[in-house]
C-alpha positions in Angstrom: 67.9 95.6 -14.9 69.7 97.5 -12.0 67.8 100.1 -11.5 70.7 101.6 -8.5 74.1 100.7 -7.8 74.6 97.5 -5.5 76.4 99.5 -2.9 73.9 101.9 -2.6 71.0 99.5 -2.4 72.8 97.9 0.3 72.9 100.7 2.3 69.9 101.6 2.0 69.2 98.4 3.4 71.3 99.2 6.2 69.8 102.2 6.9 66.2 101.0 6.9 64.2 100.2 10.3 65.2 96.0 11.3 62.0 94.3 10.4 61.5 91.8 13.8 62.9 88.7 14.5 59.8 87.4 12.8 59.8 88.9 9.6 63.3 87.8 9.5 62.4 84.0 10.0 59.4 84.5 7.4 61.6 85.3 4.8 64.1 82.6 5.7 61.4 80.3 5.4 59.6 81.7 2.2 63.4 81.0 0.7 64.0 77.4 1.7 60.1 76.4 0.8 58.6 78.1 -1.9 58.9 78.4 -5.5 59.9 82.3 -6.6 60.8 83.5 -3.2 62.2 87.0 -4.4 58.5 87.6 -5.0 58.8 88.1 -1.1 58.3 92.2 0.0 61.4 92.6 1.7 62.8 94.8 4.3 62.6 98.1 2.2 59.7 98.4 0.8 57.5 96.4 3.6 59.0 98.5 5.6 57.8 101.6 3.3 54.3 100.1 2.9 53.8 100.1 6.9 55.2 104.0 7.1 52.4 104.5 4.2 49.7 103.0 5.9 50.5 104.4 8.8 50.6 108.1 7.3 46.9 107.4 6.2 46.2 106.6 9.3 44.7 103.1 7.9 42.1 101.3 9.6 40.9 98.8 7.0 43.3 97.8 4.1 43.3 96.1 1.1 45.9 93.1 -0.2 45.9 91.6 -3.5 48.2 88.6 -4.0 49.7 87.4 0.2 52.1 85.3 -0.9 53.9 84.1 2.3 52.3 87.0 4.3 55.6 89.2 4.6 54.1 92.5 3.4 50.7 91.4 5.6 52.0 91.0 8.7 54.7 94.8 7.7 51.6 96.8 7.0 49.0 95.0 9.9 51.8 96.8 12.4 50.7 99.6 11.6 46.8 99.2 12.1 44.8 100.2 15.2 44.4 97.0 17.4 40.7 97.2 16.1 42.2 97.7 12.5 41.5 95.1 10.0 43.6 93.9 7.2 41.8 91.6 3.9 44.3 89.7 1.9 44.2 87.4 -1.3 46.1 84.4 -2.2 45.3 81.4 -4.3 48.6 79.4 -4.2 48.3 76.8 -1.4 51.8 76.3 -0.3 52.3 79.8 -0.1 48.7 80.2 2.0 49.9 77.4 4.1 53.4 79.4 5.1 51.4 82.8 5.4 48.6 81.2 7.5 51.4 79.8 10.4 52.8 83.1 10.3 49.7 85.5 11.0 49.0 82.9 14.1 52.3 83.4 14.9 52.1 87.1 15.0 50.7 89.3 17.5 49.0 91.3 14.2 47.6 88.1 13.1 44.6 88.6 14.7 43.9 91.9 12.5 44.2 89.3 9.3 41.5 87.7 7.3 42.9 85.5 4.3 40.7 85.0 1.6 41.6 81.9 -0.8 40.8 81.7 -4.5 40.8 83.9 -7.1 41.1 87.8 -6.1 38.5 88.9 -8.6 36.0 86.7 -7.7 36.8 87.7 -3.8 37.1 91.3 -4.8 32.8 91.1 -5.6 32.1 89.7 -1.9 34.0 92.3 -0.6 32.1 96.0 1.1 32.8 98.2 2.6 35.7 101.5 2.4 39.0 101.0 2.7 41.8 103.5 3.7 44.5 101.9 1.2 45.3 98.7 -0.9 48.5 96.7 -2.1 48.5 95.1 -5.3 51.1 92.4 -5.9 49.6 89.8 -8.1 49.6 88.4 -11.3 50.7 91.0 -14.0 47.6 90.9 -16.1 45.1 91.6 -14.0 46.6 94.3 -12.9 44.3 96.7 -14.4 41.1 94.5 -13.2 42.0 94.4 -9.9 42.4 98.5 -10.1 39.0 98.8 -11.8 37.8 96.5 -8.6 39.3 98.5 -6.0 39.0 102.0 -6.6 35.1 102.5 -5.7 36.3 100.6 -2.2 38.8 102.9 -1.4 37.9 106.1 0.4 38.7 109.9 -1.0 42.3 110.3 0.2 43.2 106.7 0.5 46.1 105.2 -0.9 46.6 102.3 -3.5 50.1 101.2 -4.1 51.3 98.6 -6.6 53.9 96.5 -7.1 56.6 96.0 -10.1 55.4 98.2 -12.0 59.0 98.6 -13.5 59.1 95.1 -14.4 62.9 94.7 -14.4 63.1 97.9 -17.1 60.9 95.4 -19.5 58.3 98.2 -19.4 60.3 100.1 -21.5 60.1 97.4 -24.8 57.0 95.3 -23.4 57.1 92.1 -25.7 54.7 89.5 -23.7 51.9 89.7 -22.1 53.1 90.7 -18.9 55.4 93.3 -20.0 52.3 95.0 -22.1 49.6 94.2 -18.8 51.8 96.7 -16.7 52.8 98.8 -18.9 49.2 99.6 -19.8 48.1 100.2 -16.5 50.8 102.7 -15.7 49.7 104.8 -19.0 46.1 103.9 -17.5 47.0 105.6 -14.1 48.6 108.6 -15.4 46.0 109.2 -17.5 43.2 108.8 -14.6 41.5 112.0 -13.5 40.3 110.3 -10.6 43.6 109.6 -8.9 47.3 111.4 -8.4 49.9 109.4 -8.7 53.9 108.8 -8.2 56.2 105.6 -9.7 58.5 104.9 -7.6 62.1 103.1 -8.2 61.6 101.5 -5.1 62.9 97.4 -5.4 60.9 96.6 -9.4 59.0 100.3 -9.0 56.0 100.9 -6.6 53.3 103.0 -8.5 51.7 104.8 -5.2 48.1 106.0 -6.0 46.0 108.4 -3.9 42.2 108.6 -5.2 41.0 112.0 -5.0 
């Protein structure tokens, strides 16, 4: 589903801050070697994630689902050099691209990558956190959400990925489709937080707890 004309998307594009040479070569990469490499952040809304975490002033943040590291490294630019950045990534080819990347990154340093499954490194996580990214798989979304509220201070921000799901939210049929949909009737409907969707790339759902 286009969700905006080509054109404008383009220029958008165009008119969006040049990610570094190094982002630039991530993405290459993430294309010629892994499996799904649209699943990659991209300029825009990297670029949209670091302006967010930079307008909560972030110190400590939150990733579910690192893939090759692209919206890692966008957001880790934008933390104190003391900030500190958690991620989560189980697919090993993917951990292997995003690992030579962070040590290739002057913000690498402000990385820890944890390996497995989220939820289960989710419960050996403490501590607040000033925002969180969720982009992982489609039916945990709500879990994960559950998992990371209490972690995120009053005023911090959660912001989730594809929660448009290529329009499919609109007729969910599998499992995926319904997974998202359901959380985005479970956000709107949670006292606890305020909440925009956003047509940003497949939607961003951006999520400040109160």
């Amino acid at each position: 589903m286009d969700f905006i004309d080509e054109k404008i998307e383009e220029y958008a594009f165009n008119h969006t801050s040049y990610e570094g040479d190094l982002l630039k070569q991530l993405e290459e990469e993430t294309y010629e070697k892994l499996e799904i490499p649209q699943m990659t952040t991209g300029r825009i809304e990297a670029r949209l994630l670091k302006l967010l975490a930079r307008l909560v002033s972030a110190k400590r943040i939150l990733e579910i689902g690192t893939f090759a590291g692209y919206s890692a490294l966008s957001m880790a630019e934008a933390l104190p050099e003391e900030g500190e950045l958690i991620t989560c990534e189980m697919d090993p080819e993917a951990i292997v691209v995003a690992r030579k990347y962070f040590g290739m990154s002057a913000h690498g340093k402000k990385i820890a990558l944890m390996e497995g499954p989220a939820l289960d490194s989710l419960k050996t996580i403490s501590g607040q956190f000033d925002m969180a990214f969720i982009d992982a798989d489609k039916e945990n979304y709500s879990n994960y959400y559950e998992a990371i509220l209490p972690l995120i201070r009053s005023g911090g921000l959660i912001a989730v990925d594809n929660v448009l799901w290529s329009g499919r939210v609109l007729d969910p049929v599998d499992k995926s489709d319904k997974a998202i949909h359901q959380f985005n009737e479970k956000v709107i409907e949670d006292e606890r937080v305020e909440s925009v969707l956003l047509t940003v790339r497949d939607g961003l759902n951006c999520i400040i707890k109160n």
